[in-house]
N, C-alpha and C positions, 0 to 999 in steps of 0.2 A: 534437578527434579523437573520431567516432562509434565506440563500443566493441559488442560482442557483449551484448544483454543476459545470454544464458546462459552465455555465461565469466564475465558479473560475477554472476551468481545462484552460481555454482561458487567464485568466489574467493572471495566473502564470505562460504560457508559454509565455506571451509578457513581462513579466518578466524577465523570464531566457534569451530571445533571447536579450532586451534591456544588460543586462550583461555578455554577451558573450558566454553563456551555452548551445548553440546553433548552435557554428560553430563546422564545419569539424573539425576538431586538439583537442577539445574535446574529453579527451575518456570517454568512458560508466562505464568502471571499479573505477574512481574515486568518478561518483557518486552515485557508488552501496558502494566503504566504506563511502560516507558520509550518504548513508541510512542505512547502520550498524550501524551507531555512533547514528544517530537521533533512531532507534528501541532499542539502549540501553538507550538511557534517557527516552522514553516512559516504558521501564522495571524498570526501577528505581523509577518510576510515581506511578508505579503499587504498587510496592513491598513498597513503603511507602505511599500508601493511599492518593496519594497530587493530587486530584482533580484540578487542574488546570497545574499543570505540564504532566499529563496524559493527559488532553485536549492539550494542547499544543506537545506533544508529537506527539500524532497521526494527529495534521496538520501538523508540519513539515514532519512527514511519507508522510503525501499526497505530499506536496506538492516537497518531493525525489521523488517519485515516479513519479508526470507528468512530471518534468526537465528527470528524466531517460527514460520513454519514448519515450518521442519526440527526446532524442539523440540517439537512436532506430529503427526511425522513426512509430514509433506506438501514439497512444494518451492511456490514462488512460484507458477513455469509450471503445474503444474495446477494452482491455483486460479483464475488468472486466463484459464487455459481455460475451464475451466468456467464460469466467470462471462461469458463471452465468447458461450461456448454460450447460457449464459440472455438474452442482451441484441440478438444480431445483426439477430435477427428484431419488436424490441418495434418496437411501434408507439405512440404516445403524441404532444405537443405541447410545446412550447417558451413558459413562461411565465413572464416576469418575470425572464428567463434563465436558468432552470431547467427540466431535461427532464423530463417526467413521464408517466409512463407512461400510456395509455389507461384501465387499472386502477384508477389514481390520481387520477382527473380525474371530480367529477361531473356526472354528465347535466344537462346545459340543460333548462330548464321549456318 
């Protein structure tokens, strides 16, 4: 069942506020290493093929990322507007199945 991303950007933050992830005295740095820990079990996902651990990987990714956020004061949605903003328009090439931007690629001799 396809859910709202921004009802779940909205529960997870009545979430983390219900468990204290949300006050002042909170810092930000804590839960940027807990989103290094959840991006290494989503790499572990990968690297062993485990289709449900990979899913699971990348929501608990989301779901560091709106808790860091909002301890920020930003939401998810604009930053990944913005980010969105910066990228609609790049123009770049696909190598080695990696995108890379025009900027990033140097000039042939």
């Amino acid at each position: 069942m396809a859910r709202d991303l921004n009802l779940l950007e909205e529960s997870i933050t009545v979430w983390a506020r219900q468990r204290g992830l949300l006050t002042a005295d909170v810092q930000p740095e804590k839960q940027m290493l807990k989103l290094v820990e959840e991006v290494g079990e989503l790499a572990k996902g990968i690297a062993y093929r485990d289709k449900w651990s990979t899913s699971d990987g990348i929501g608990d990714v989301f779901v560091c990322l709106v808790v860091l956020a909002e301890q920020l004061d930003l939401t998810l949605t604009e930053c990944v507007s913005q980010a969105y903003d910066e990228i609609k328009d790049r123009k770049g090439v696909l190598e080695d199945g990696l995108f890379k931007k025009n900027s990033d690629v140097p000039e042939l001799p």
